[in-house]
PDB file of N, CA, C and O in Angstrom:
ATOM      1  N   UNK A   1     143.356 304.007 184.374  1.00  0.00           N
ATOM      2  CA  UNK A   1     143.421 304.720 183.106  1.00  0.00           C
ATOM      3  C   UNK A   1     142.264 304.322 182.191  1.00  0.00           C
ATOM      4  O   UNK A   1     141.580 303.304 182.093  1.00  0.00           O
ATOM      5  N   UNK A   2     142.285 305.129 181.755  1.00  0.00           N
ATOM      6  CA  UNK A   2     141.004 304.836 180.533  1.00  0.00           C
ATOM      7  C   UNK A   2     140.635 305.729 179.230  1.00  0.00           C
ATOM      8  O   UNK A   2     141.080 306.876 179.226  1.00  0.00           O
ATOM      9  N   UNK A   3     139.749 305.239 177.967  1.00  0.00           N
ATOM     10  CA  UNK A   3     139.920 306.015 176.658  1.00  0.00           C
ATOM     11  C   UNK A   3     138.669 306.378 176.786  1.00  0.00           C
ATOM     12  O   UNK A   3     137.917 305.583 177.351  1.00  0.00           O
ATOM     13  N   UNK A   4     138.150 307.618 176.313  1.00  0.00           N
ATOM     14  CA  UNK A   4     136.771 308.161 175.440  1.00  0.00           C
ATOM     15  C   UNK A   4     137.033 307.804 174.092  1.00  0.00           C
ATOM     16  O   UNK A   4     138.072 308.328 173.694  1.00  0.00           O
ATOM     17  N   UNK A   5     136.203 306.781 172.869  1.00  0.00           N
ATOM     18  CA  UNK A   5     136.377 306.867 171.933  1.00  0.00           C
ATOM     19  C   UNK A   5     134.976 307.364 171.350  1.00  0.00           C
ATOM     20  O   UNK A   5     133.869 306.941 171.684  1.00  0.00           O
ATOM     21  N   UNK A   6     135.366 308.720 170.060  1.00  0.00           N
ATOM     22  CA  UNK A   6     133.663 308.731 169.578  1.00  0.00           C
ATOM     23  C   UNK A   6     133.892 307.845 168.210  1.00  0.00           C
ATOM     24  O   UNK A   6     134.782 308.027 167.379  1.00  0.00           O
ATOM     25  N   UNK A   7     133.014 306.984 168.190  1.00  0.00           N
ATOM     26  CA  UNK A   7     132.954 305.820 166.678  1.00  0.00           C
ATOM     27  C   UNK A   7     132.194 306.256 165.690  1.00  0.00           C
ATOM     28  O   UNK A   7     132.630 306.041 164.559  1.00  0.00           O
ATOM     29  N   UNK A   8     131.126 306.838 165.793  1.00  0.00           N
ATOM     30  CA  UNK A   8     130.370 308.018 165.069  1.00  0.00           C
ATOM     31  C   UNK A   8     129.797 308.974 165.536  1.00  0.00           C
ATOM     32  O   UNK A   8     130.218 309.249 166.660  1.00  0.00           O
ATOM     33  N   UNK A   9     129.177 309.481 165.251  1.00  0.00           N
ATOM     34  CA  UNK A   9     128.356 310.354 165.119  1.00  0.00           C
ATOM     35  C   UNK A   9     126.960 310.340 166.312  1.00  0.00           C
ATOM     36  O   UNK A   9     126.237 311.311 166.532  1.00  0.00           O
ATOM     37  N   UNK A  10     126.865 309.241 166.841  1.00  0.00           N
ATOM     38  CA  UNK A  10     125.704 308.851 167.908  1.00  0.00           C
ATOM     39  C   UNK A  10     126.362 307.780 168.709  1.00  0.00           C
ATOM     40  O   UNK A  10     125.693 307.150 169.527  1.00  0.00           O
ATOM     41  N   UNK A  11     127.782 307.501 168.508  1.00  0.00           N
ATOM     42  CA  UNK A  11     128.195 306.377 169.458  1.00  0.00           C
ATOM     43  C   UNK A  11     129.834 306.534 169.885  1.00  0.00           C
ATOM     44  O   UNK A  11     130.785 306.904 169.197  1.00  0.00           O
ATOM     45  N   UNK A  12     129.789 306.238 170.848  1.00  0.00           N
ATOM     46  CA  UNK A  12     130.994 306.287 171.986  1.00  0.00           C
ATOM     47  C   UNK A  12     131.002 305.288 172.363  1.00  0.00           C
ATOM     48  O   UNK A  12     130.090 304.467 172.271  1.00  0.00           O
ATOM     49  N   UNK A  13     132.446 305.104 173.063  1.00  0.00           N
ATOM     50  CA  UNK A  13     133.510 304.173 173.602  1.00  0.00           C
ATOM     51  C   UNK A  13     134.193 304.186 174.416  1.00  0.00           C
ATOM     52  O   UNK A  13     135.340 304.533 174.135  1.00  0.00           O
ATOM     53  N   UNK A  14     133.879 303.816 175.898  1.00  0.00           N
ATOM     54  CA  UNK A  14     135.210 303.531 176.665  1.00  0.00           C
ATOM     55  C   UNK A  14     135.900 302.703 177.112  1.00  0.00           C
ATOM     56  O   UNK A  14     135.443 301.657 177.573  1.00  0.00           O
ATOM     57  N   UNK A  15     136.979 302.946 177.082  1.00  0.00           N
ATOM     58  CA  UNK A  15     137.745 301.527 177.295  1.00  0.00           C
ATOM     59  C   UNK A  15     138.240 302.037 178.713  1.00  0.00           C
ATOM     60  O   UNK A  15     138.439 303.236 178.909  1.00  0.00           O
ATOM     61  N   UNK A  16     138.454 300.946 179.824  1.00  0.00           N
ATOM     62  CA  UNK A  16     138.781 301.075 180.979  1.00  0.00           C
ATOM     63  C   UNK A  16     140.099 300.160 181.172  1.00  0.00           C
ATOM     64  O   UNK A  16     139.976 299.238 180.365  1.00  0.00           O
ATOM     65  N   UNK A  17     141.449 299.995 181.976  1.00  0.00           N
ATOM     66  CA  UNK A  17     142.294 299.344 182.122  1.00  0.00           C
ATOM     67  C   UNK A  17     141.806 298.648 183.969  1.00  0.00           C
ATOM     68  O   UNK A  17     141.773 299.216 185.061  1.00  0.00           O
ATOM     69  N   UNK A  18     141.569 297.521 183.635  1.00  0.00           N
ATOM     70  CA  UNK A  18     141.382 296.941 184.849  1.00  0.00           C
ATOM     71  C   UNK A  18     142.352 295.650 185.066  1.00  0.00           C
ATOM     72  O   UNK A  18     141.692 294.671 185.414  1.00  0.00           O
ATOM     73  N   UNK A  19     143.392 295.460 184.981  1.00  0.00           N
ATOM     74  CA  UNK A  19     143.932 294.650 185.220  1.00  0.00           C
ATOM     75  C   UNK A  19     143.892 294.475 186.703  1.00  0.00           C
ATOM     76  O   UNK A  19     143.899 295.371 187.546  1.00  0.00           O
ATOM     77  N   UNK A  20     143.833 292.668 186.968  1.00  0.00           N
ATOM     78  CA  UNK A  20     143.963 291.941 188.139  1.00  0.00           C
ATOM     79  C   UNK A  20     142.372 292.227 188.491  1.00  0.00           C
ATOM     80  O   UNK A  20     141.948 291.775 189.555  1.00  0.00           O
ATOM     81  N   UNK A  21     141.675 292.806 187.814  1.00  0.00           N
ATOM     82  CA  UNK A  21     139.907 292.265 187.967  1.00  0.00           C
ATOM     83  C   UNK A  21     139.471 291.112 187.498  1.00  0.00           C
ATOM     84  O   UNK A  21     139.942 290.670 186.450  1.00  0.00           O
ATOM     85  N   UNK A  22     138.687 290.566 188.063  1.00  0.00           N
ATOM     86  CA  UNK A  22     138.248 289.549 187.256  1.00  0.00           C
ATOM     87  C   UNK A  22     136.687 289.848 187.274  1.00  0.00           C
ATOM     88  O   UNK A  22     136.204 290.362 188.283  1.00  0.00           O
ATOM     89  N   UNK A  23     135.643 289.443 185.848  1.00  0.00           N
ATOM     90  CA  UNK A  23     134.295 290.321 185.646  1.00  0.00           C
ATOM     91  C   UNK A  23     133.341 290.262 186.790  1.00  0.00           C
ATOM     92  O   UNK A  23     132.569 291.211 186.928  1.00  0.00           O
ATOM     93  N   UNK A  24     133.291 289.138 187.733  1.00  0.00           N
ATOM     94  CA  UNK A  24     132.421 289.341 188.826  1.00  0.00           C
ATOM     95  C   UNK A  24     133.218 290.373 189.764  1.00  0.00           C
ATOM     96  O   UNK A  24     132.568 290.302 190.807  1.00  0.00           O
ATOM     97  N   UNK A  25     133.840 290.924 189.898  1.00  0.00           N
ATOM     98  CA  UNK A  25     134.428 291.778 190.625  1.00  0.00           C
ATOM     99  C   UNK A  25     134.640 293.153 190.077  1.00  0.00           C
ATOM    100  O   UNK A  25     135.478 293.942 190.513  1.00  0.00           O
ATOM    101  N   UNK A  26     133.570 293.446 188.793  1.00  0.00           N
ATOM    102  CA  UNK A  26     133.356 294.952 188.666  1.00  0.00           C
ATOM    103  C   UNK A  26     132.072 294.766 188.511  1.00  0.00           C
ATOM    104  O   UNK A  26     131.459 293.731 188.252  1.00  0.00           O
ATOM    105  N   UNK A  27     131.466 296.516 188.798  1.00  0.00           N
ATOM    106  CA  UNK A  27     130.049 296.593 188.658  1.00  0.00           C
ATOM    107  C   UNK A  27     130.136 297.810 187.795  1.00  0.00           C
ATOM    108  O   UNK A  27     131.020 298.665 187.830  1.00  0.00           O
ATOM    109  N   UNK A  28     128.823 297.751 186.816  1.00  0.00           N
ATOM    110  CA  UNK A  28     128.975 299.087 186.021  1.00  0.00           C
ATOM    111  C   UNK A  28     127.442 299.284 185.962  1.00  0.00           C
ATOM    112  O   UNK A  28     126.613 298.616 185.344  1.00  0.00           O
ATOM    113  N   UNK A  29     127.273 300.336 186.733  1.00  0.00           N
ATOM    114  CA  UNK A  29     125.484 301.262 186.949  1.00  0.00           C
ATOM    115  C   UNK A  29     125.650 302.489 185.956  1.00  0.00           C
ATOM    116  O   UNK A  29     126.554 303.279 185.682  1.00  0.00           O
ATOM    117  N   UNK A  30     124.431 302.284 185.577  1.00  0.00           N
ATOM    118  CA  UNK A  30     123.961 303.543 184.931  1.00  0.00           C
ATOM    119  C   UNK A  30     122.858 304.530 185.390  1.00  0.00           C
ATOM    120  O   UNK A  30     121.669 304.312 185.153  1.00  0.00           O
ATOM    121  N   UNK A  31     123.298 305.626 186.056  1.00  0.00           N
ATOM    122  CA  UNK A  31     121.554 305.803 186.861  1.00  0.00           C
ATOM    123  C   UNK A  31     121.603 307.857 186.391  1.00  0.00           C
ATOM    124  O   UNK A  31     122.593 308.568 186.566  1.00  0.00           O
ATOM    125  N   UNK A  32     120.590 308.212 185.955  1.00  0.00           N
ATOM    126  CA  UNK A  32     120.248 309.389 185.376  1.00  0.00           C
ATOM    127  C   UNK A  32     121.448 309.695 184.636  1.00  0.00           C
ATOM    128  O   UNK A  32     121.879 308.718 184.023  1.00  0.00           O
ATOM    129  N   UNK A  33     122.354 311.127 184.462  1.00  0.00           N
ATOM    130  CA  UNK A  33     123.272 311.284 183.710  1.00  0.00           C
ATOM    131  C   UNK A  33     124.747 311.086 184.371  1.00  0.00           C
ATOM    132  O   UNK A  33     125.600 311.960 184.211  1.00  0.00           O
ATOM    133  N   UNK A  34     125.024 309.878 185.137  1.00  0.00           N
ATOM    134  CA  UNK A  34     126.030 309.002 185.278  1.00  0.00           C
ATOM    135  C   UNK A  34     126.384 307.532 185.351  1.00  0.00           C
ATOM    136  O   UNK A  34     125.616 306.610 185.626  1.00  0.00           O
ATOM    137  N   UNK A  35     127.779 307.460 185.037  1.00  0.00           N
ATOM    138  CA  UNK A  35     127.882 305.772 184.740  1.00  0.00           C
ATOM    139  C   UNK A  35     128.984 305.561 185.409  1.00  0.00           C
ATOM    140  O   UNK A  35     129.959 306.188 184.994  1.00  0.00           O
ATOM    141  N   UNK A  36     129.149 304.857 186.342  1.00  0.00           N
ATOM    142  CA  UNK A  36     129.904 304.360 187.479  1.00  0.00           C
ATOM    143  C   UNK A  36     130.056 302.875 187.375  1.00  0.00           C
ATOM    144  O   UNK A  36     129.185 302.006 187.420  1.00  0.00           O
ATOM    145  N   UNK A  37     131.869 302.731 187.166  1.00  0.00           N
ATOM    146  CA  UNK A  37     132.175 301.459 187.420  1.00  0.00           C
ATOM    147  C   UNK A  37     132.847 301.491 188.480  1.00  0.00           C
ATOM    148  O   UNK A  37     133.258 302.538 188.981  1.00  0.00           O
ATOM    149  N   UNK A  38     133.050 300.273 188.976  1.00  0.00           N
ATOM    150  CA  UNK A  38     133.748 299.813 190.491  1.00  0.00           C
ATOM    151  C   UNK A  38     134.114 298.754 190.432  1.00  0.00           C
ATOM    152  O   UNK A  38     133.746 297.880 189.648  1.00  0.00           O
ATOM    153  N   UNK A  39     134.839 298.699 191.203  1.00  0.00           N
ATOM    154  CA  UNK A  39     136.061 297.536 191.022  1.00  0.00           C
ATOM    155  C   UNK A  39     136.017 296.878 192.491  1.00  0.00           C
ATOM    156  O   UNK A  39     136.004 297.866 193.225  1.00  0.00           O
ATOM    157  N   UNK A  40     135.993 295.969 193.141  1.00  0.00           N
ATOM    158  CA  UNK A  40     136.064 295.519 194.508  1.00  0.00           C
ATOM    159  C   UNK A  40     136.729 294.070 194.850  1.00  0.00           C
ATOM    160  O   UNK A  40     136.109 293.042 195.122  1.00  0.00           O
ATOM    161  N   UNK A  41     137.976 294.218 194.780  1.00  0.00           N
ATOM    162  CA  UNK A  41     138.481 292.766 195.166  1.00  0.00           C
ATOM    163  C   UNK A  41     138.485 292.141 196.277  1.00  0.00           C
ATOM    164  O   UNK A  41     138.748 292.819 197.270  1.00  0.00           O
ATOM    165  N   UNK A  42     138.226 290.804 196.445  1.00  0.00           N
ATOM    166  CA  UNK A  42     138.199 290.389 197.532  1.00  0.00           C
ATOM    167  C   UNK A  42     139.400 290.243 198.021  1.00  0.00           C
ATOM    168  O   UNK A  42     140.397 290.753 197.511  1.00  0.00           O
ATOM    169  N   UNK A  43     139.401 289.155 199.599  1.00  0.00           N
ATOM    170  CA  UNK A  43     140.979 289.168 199.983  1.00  0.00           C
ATOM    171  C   UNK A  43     141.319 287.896 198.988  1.00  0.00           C
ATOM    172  O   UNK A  43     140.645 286.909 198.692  1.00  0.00           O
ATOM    173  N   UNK A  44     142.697 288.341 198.576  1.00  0.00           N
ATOM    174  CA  UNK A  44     143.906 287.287 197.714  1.00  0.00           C
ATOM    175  C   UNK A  44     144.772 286.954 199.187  1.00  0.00           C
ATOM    176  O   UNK A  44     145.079 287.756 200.068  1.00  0.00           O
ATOM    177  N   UNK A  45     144.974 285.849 199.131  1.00  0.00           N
ATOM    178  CA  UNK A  45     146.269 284.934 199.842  1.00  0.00           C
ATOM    179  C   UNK A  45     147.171 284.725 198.929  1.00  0.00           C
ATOM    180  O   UNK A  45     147.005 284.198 197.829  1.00  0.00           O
ATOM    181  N   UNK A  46     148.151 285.150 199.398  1.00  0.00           N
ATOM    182  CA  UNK A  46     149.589 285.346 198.379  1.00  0.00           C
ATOM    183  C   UNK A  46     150.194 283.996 199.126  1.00  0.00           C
ATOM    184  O   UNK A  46     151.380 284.115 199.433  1.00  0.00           O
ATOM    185  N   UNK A  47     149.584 282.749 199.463  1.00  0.00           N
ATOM    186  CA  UNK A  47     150.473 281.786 200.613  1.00  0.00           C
ATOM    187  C   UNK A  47     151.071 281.670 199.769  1.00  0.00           C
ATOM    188  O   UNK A  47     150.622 282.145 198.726  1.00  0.00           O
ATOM    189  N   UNK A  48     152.578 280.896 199.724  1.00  0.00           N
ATOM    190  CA  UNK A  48     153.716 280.642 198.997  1.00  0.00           C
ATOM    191  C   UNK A  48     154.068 281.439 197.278  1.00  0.00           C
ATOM    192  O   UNK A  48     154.782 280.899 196.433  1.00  0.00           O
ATOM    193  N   UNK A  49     153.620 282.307 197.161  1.00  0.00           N
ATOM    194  CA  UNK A  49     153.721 283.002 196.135  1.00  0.00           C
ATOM    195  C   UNK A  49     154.731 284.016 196.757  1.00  0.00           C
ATOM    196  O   UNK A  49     154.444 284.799 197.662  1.00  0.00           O
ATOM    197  N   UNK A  50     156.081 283.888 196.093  1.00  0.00           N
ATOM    198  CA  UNK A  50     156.815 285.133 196.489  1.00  0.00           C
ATOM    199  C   UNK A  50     157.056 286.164 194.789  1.00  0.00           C
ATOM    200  O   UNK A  50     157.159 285.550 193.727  1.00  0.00           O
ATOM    201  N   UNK A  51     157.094 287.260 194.823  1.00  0.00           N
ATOM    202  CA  UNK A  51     156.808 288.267 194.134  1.00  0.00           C
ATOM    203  C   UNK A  51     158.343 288.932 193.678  1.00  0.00           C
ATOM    204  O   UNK A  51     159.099 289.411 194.523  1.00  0.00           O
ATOM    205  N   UNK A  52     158.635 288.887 192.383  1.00  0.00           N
ATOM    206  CA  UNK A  52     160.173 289.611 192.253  1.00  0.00           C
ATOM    207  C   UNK A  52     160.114 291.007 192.031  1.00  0.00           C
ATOM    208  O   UNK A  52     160.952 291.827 192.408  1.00  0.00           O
ATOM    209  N   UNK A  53     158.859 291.275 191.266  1.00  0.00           N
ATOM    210  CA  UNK A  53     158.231 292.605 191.384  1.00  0.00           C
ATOM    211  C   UNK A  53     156.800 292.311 191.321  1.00  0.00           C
ATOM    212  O   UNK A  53     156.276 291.353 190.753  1.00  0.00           O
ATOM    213  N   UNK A  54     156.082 293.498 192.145  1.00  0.00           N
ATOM    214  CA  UNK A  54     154.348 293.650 191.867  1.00  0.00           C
ATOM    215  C   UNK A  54     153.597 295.079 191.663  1.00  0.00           C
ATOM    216  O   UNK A  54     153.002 295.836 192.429  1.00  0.00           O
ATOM    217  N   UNK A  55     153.961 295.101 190.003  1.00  0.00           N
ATOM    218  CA  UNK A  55     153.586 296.051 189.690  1.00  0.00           C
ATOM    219  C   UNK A  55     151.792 296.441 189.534  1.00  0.00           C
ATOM    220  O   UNK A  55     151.492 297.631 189.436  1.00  0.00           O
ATOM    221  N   UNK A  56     150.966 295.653 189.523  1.00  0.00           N
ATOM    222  CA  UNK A  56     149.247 295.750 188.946  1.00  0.00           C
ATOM    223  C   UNK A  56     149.291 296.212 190.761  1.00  0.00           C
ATOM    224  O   UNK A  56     149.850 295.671 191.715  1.00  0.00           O
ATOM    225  N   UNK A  57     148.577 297.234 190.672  1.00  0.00           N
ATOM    226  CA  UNK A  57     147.110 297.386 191.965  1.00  0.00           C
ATOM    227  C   UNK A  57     146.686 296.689 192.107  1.00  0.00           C
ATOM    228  O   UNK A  57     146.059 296.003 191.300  1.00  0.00           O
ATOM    229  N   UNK A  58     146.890 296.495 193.590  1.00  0.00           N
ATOM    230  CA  UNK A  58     145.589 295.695 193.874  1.00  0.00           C
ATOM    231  C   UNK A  58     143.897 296.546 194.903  1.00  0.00           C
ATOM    232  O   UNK A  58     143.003 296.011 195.559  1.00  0.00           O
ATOM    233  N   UNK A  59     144.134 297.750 194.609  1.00  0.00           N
ATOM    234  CA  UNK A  59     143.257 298.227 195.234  1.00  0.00           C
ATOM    235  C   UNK A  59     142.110 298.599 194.478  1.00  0.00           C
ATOM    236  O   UNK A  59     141.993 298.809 193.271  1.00  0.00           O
ATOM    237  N   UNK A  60     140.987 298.658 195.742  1.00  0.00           N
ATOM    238  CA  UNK A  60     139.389 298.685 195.154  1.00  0.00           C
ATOM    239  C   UNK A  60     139.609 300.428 194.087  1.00  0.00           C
ATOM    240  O   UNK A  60     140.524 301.248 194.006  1.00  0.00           O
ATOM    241  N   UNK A  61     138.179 300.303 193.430  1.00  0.00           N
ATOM    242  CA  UNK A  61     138.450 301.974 192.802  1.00  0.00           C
ATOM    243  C   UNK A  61     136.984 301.968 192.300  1.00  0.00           C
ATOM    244  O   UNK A  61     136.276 301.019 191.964  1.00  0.00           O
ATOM    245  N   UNK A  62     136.724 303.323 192.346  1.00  0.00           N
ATOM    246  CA  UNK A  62     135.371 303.690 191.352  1.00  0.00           C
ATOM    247  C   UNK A  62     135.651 304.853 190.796  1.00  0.00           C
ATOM    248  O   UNK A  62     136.223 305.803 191.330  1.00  0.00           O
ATOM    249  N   UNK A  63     135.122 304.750 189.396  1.00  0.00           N
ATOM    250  CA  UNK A  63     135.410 306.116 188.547  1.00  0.00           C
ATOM    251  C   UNK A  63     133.616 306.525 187.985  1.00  0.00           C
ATOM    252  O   UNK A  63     132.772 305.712 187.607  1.00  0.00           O
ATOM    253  N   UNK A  64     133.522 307.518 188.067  1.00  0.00           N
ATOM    254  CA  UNK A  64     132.032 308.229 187.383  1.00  0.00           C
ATOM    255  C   UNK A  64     132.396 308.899 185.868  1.00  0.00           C
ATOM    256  O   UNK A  64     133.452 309.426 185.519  1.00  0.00           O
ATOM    257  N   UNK A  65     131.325 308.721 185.202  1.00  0.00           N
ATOM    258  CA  UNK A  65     131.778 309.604 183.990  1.00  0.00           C
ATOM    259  C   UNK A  65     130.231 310.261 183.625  1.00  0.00           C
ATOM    260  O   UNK A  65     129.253 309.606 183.264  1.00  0.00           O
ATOM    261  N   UNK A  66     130.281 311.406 183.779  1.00  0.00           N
ATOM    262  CA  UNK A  66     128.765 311.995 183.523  1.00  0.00           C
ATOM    263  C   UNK A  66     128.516 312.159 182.555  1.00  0.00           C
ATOM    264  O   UNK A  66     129.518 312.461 181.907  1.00  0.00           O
ATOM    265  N   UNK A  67     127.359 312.126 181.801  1.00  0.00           N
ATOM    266  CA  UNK A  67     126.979 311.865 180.452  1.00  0.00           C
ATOM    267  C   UNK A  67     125.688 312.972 180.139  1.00  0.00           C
ATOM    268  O   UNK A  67     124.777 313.132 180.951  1.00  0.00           O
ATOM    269  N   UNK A  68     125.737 313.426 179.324  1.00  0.00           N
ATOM    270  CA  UNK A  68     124.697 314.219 178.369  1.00  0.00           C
ATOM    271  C   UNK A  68     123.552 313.193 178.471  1.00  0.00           C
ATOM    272  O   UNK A  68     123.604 311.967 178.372  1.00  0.00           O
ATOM    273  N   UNK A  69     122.611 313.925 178.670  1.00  0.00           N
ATOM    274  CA  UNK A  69     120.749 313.811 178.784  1.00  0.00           C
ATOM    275  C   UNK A  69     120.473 313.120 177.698  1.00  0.00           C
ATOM    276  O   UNK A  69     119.482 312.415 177.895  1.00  0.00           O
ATOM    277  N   UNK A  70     121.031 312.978 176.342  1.00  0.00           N
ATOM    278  CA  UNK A  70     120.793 312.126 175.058  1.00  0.00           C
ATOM    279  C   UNK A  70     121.698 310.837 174.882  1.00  0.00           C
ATOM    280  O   UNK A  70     121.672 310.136 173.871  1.00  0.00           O
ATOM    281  N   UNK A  71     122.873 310.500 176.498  1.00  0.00           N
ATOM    282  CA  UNK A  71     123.387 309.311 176.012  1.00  0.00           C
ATOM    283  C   UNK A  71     122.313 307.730 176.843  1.00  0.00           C
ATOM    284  O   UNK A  71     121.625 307.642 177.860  1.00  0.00           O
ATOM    285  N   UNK A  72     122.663 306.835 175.834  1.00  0.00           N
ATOM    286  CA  UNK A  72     122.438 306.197 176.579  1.00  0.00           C
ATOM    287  C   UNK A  72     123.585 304.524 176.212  1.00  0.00           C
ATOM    288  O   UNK A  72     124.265 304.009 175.324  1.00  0.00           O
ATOM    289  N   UNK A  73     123.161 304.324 177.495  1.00  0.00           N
ATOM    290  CA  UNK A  73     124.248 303.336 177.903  1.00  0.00           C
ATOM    291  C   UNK A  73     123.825 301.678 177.634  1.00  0.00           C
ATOM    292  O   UNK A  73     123.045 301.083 178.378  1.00  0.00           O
ATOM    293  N   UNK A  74     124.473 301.060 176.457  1.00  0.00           N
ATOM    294  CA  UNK A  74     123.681 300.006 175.953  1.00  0.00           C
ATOM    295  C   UNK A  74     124.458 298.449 175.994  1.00  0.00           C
ATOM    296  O   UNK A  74     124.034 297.415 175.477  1.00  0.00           O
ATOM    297  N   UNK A  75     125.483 298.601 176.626  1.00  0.00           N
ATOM    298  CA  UNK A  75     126.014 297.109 176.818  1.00  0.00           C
ATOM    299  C   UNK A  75     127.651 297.677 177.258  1.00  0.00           C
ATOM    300  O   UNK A  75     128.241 298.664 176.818  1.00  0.00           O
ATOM    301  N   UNK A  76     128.031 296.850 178.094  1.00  0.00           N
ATOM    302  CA  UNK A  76     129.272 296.725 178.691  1.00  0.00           C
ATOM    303  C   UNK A  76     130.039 295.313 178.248  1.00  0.00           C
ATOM    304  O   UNK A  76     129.327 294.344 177.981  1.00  0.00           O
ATOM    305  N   UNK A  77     131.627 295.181 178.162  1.00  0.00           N
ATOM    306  CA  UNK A  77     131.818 293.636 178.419  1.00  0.00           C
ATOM    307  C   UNK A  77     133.313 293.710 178.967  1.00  0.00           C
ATOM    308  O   UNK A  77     134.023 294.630 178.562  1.00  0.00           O
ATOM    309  N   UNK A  78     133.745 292.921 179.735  1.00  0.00           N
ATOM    310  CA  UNK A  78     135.329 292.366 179.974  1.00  0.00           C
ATOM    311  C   UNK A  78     135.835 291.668 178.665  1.00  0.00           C
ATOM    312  O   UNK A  78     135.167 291.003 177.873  1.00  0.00           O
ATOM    313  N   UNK A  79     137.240 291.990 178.621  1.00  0.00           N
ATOM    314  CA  UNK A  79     138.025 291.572 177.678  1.00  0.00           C
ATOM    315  C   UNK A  79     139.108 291.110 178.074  1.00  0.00           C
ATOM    316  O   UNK A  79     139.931 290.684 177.264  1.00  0.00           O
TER     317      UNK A  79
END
């Protein structure tokens, strides 16, 4: 899941839900008029961890979001 926010007038916002990522395990490219993040987890060993429920994904994902010829893409961060 994720938000488009416009903050003004020349600037936007997206917020992405990545839970169970951790920041070396997304990549975010910007190349002509798209911006592609990806997500790629490695293998987790669940040894002695038993689970009462497991609701977060754990699967890889990439989403594109195409962008107008006048955006440009100026800093990313994990939160």
């Amino acid at each position: 899941p994720y938000n488009i926010a416009k903050l003004s007038e020349d600037d936007y916002e997206i917020t992405m839900a990545v839970a169970g990522f951790k920041q070396a395990e997304i990549a975010i490219t910007a190349e002509q008029n798209t911006l592609t993040v990806t997500g790629q987890q490695g293998e987790k060993s669940a040894e002695g961890v038993t689970y009462l429920h497991k609701g977060i994904a754990t699967r890889n994902f990439e989403r594109k979001f195409s962008l107008a010829d006048h955006v440009k893409v100026i800093g990313a961060e994990l939160a």
